[in-house]
C-alpha positions as CSV (number, residue, x, y, z in Angstrom):
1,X,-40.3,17.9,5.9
2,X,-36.5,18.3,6.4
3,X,-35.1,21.7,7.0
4,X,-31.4,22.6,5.3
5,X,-29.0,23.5,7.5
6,X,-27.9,27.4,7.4
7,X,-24.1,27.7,7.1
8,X,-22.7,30.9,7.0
9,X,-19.3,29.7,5.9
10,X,-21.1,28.1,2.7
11,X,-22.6,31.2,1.9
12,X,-19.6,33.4,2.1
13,X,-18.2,30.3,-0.3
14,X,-20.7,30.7,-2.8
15,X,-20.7,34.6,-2.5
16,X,-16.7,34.3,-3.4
17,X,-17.5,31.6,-6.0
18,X,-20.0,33.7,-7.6
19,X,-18.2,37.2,-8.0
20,X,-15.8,35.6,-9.4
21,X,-17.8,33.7,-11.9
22,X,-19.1,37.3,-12.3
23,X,-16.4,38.7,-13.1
24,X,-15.0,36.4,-15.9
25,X,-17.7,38.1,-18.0
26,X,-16.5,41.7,-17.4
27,X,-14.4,43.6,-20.1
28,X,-11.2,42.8,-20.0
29,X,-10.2,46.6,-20.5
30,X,-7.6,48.5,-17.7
31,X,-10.8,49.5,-15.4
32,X,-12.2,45.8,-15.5
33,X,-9.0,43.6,-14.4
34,X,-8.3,46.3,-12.0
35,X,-11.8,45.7,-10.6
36,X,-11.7,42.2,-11.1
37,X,-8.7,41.9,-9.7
38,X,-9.7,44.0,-6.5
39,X,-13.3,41.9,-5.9
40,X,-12.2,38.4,-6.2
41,X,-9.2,39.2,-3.7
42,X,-11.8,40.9,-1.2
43,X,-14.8,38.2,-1.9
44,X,-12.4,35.6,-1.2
45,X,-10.5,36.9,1.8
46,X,-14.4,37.0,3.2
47,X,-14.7,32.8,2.9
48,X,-11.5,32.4,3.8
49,X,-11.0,34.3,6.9
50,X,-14.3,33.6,8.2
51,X,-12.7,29.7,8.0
52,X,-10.4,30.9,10.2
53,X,-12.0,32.6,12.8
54,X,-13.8,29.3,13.6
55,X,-10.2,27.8,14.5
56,X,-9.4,30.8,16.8
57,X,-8.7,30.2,20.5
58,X,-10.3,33.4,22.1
59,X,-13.4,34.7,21.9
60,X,-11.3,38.0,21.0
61,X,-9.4,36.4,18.4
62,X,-12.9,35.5,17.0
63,X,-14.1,38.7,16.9
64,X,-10.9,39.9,15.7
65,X,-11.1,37.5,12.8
66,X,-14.8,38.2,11.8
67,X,-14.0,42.3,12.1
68,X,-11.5,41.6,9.2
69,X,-14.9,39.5,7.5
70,X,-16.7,42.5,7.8
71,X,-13.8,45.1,6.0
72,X,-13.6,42.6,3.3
73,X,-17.5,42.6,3.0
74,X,-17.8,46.4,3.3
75,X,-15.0,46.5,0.3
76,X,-16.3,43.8,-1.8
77,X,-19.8,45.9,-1.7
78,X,-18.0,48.8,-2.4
79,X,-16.2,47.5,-5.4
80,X,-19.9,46.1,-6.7
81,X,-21.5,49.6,-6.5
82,X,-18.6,50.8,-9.1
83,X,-19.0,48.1,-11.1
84,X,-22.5,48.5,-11.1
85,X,-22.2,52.5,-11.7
86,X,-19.9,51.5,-15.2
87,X,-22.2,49.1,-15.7
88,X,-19.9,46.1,-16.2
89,X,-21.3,42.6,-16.6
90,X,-24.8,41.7,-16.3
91,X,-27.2,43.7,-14.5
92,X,-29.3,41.3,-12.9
93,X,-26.1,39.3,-11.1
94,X,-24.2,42.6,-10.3
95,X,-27.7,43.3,-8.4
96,X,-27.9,39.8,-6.7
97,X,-24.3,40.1,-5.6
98,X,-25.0,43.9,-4.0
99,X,-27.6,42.3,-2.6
100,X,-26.2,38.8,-0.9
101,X,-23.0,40.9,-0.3
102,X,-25.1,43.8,2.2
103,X,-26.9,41.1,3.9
104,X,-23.6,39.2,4.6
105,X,-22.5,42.3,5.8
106,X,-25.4,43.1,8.1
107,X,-24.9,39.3,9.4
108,X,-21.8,40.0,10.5
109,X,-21.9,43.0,11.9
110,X,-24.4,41.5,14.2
111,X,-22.7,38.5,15.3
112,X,-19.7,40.7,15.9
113,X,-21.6,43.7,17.8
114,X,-24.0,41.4,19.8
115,X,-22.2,38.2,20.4
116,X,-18.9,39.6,21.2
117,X,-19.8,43.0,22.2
118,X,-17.0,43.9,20.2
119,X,-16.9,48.3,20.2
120,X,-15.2,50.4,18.1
C-alpha cells in the first residue's frame, strides 16, 4: 500500500480554490462581495505566500514569510465566522472551510513557533 504524499502547499491551494468556489454561491448583495471580496484576497495570499517562503534565503526570511501565512489564515477564519454568523452560502462548506482553515492555522503556527523559534 502506497502512502500519498502530505503537501502543505497543496493544501493551502485547495483551501484558496475552495473559498473561492464557496464564495461564487453567496448573495451577491453589498455585505456579500464585500466579504467575498475580503476572503478570496486573504485565502489566496495564504497559497501564495507560503510559495514564497519556500524560495526564501534565511531561515528568518522563512519565518518571516510563513508569519504573514498565519495573519492571512487568522483573517480568512475570521471572515468565515461572519459569513457563517449571516449565514451566507451553504452551511455544510462554510463549516468545512472554518474547519480546514483553523487547522491550517494551528499547522502553522507550529512550524513557525517550534521550527524557527520565532517569538513575538
Amino acid at each position: 500500500m502506497t502512502q500519498k504524499k502530505y503537501d502543505l502547499e497543496d493544501r493551502l491551494i485547495q483551501f484558496a480554490g475552495e473559498s473561492i468556489l464557496f464564495l461564487n454561491k453567496i448573495p451577491k448583495d453589498f455585505a456579500g462581495v464585500n466579504l467575498s471580496n475580503q476572503l478570496s484576497r486573504s485565502a489566496s495570499s495564504c497559497a501564495l505566500n507560503f510559495g514564497e517562503s519556500q524560495g526564501t534565503i534565511t531561515q528568518k526570511d522563512k519565518a518571516y514569510k510563513l508569519s504573514i501565512v498565519l495573519k492571512e489564515l487568522k483573517e480568512s477564519r475570521a471572515t468565515l465566522k461572519i459569513i457563517d454568523y449571516i449565514s451566507y452560502g451553504d452551511q455544510l462548506k462554510r463549516q468545512k472551510l472554518i474547519k480546514e482553515c483553523e487547522e491550517l492555522t494551528a499547522i502553522i503556527a507550529s512550524i513557525i513557533y517550534k521550527k524557527y523559534k520565532y517569538n513575538r
